[in-house]
Biopython code that builds the backbone (N, CA, C, O; Angstrom):
import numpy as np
from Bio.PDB.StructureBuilder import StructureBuilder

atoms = [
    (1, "UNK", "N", (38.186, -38.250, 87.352)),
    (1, "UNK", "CA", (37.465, -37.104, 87.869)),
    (1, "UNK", "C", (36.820, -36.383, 86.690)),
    (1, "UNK", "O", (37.497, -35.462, 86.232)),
    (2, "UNK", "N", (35.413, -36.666, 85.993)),
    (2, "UNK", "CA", (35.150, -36.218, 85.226)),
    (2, "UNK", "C", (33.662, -34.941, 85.643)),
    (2, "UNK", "O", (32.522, -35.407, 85.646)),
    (3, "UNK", "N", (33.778, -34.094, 85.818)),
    (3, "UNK", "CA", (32.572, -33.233, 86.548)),
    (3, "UNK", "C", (31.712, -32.498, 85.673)),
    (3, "UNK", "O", (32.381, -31.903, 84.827)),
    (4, "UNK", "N", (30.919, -32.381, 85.598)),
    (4, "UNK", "CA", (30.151, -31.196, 84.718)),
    (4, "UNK", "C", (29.799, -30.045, 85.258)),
    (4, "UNK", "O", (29.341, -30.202, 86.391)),
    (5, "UNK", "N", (29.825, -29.122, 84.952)),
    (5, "UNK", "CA", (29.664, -27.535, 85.797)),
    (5, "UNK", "C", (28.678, -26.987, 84.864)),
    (5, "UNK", "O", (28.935, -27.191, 83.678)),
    (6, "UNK", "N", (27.739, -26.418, 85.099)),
    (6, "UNK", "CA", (26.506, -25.853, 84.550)),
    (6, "UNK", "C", (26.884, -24.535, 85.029)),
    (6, "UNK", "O", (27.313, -24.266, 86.151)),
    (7, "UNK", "N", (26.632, -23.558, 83.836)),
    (7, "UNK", "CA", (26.302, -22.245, 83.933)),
    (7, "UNK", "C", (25.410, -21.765, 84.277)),
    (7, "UNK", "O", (24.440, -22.519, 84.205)),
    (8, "UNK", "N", (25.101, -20.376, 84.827)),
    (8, "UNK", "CA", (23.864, -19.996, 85.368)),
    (8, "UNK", "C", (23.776, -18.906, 83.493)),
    (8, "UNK", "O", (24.468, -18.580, 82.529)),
    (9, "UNK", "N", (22.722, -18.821, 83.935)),
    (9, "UNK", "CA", (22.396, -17.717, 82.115)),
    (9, "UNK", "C", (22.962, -16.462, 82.285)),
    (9, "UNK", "O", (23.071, -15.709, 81.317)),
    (10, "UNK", "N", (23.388, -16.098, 83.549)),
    (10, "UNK", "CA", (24.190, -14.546, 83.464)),
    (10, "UNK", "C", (25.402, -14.545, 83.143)),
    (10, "UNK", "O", (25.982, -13.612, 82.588)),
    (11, "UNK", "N", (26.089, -16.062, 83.611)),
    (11, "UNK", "CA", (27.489, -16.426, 83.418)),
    (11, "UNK", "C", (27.488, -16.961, 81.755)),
    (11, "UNK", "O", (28.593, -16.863, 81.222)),
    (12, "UNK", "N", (26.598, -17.402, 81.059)),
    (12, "UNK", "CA", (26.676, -17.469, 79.447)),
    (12, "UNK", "C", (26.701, -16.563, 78.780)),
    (12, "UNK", "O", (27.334, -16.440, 77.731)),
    (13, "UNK", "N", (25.632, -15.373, 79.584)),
    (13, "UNK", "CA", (25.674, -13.979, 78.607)),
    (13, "UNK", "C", (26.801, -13.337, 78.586)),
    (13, "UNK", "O", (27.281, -12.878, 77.550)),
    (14, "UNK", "N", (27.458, -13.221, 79.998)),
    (14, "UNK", "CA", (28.457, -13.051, 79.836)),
    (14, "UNK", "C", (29.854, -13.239, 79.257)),
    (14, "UNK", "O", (30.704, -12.403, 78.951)),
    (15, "UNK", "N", (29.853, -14.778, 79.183)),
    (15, "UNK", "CA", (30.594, -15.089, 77.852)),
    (15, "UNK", "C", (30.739, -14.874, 76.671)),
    (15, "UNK", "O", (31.846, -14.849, 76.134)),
    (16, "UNK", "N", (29.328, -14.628, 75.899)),
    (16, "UNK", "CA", (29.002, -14.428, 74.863)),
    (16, "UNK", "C", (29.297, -13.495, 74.481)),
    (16, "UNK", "O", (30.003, -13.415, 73.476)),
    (17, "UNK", "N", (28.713, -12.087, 75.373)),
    (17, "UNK", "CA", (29.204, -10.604, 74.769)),
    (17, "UNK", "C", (31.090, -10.410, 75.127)),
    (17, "UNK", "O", (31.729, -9.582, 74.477)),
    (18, "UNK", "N", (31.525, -10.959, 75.810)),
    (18, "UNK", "CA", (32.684, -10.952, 75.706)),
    (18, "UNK", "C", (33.743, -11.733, 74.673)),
    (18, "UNK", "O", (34.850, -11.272, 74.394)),
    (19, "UNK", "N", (33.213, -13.007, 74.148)),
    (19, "UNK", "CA", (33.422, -13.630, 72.818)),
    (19, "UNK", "C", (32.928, -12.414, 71.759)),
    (19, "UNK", "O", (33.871, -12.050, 71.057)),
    (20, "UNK", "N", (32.117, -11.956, 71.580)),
    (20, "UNK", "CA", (31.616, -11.259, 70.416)),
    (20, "UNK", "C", (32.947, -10.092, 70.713)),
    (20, "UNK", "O", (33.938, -10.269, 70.005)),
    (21, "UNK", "N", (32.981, -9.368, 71.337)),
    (21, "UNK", "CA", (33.951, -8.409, 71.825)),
    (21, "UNK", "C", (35.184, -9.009, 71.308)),
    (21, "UNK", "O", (35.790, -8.138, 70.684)),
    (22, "UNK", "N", (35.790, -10.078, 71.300)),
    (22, "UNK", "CA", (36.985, -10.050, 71.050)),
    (22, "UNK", "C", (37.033, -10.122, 69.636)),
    (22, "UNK", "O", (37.820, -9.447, 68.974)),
    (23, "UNK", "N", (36.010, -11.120, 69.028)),
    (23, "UNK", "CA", (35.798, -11.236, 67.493)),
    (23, "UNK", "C", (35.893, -9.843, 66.768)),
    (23, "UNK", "O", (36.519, -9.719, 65.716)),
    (24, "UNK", "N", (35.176, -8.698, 67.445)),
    (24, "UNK", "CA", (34.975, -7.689, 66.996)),
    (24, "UNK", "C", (36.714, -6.629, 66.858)),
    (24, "UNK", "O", (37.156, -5.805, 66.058)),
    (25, "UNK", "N", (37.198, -7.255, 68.089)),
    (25, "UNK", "CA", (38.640, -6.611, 68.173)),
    (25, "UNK", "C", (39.681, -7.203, 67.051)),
    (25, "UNK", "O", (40.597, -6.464, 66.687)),
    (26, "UNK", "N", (39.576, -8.360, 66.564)),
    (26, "UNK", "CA", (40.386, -9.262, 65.903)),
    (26, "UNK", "C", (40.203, -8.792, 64.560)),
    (26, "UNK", "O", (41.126, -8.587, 63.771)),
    (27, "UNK", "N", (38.730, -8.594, 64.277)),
    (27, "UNK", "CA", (38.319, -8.050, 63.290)),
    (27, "UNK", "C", (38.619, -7.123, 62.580)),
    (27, "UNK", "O", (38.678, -6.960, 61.362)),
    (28, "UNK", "N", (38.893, -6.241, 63.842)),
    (28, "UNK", "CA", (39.061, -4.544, 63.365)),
    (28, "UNK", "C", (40.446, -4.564, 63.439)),
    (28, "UNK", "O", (40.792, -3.459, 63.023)),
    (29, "UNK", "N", (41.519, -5.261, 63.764)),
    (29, "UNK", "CA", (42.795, -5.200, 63.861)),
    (29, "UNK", "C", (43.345, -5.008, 65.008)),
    (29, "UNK", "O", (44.466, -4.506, 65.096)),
    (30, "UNK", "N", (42.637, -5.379, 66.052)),
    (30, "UNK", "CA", (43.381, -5.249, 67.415)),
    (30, "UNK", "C", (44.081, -6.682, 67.590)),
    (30, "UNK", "O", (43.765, -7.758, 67.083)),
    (31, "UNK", "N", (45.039, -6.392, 68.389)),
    (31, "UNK", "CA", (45.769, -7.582, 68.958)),
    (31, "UNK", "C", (44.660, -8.228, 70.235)),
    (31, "UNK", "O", (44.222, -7.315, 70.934)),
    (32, "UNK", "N", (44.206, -9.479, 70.592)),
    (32, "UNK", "CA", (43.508, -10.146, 71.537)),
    (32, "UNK", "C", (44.437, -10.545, 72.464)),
    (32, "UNK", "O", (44.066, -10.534, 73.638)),
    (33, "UNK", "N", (45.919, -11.006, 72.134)),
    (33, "UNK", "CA", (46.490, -11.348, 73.093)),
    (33, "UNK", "C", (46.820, -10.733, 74.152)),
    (33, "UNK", "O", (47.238, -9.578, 74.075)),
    (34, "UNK", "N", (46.727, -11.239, 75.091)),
    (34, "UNK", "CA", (47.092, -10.075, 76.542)),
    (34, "UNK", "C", (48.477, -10.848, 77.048)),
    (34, "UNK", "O", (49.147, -10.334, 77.944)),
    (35, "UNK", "N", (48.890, -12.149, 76.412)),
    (35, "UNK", "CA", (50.004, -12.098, 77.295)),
    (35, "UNK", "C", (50.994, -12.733, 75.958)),
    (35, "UNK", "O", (50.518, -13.493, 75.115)),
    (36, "UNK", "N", (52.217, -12.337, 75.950)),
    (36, "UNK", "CA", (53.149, -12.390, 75.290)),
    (36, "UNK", "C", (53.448, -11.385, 74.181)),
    (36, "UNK", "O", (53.394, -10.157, 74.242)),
    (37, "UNK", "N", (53.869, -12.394, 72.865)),
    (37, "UNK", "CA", (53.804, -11.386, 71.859)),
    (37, "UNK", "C", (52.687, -11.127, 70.827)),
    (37, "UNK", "O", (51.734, -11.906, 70.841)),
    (38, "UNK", "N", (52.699, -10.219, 70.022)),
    (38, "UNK", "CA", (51.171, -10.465, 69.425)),
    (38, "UNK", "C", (50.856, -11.570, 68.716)),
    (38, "UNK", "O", (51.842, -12.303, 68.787)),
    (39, "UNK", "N", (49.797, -12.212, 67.907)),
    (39, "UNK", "CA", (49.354, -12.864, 67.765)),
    (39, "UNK", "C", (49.618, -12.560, 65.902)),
    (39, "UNK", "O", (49.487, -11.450, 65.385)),
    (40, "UNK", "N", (49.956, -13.679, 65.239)),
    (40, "UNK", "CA", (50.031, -14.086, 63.556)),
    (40, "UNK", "C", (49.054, -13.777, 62.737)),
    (40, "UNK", "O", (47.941, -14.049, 63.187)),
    (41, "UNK", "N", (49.075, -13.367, 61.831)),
    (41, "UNK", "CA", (47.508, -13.470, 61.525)),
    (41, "UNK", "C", (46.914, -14.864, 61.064)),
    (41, "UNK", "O", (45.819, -15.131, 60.570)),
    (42, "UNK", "N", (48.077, -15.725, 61.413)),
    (42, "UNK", "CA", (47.283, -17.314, 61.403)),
    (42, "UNK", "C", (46.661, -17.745, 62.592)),
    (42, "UNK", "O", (45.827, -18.650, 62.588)),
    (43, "UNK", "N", (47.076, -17.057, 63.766)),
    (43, "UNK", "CA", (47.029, -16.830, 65.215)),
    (43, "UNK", "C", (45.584, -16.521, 65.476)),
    (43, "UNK", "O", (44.847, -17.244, 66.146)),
    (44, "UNK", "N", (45.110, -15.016, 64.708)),
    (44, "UNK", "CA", (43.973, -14.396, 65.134)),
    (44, "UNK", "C", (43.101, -15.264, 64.253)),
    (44, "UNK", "O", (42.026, -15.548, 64.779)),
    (45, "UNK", "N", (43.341, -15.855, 62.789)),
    (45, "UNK", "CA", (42.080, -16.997, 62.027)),
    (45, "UNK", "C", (41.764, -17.786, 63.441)),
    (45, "UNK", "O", (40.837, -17.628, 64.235)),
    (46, "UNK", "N", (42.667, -18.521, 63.454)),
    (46, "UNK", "CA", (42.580, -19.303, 64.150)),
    (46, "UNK", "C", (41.739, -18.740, 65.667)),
    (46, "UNK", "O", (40.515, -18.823, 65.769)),
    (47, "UNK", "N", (42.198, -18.448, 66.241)),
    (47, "UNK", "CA", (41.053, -17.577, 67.759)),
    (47, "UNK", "C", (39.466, -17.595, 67.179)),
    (47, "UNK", "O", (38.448, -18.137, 67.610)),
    (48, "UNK", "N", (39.753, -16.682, 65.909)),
    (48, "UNK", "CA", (38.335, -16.678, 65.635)),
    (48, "UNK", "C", (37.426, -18.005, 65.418)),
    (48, "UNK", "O", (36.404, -18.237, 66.063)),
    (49, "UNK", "N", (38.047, -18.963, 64.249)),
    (49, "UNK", "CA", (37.268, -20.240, 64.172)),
    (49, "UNK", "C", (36.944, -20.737, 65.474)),
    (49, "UNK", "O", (35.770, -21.025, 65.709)),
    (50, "UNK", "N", (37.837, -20.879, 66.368)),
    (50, "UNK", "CA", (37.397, -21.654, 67.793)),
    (50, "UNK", "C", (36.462, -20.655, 68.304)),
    (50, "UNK", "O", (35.337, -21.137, 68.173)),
    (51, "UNK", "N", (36.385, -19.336, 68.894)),
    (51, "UNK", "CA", (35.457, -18.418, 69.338)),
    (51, "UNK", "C", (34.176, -19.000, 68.630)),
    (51, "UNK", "O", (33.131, -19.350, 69.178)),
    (52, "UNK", "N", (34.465, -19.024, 67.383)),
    (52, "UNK", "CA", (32.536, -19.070, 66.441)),
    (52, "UNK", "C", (32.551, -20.390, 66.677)),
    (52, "UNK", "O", (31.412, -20.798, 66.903)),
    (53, "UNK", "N", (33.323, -21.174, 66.716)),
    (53, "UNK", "CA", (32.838, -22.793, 66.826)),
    (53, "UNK", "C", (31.901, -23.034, 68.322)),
    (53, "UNK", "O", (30.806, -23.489, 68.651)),
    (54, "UNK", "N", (33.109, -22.409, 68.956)),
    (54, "UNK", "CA", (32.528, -22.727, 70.743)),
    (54, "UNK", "C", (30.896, -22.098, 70.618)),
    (54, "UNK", "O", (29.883, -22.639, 71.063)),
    (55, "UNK", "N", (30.950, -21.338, 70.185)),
    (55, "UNK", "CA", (29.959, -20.396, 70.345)),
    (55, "UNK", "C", (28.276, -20.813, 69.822)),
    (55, "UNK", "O", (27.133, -20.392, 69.993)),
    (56, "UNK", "N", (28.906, -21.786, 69.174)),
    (56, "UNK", "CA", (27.382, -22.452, 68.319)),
    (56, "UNK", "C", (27.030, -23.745, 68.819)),
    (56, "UNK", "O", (26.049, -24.336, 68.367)),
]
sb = StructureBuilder()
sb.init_structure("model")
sb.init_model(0)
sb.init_chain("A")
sb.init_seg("    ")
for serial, (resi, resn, name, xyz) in enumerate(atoms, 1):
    if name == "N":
        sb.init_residue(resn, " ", resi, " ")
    sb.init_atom(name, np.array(xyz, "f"), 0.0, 1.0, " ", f" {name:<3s}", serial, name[0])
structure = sb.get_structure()
C-alpha cells in the first residue's frame, strides 16, 4: 500500500509557519515537546536538523 497524498498550498503554508514557529521556540529556549518529559539539548539539535532538512 504505497499512496501519495498531495498537499493543497494552504496545507504547506501551513506547515511551514508552524515549522518556523517551533524552530523559533527551540531557539529561544522553549521546550517543543508537548508530550512527556522535556527534550535534551541533543533532543532539540536534533528536532531542529530534521525541521530544516524536511523543510528544504
Amino acid at each position: 500500500m504505497n499512496q501519495h497524498i498531495e498537499l493543497t498550498p494552504g496545507e504547506k503554508e501551513k506547515i511551514a509557519i508552524r515549522a518556523k514557529e517551533i524552530v523559533q521556540d527551540i531557539e529561544s529556549g522553549k521546550d517543543p515537546n508537548f508530550y512527556g518529559p522535556p527534550l535534551t539539548q541533543s533532543g532539540k539539535e536534533r528536532m531542529l536538523v530534521t525541521i530544516q532538512t524536511a523543510s528544504n
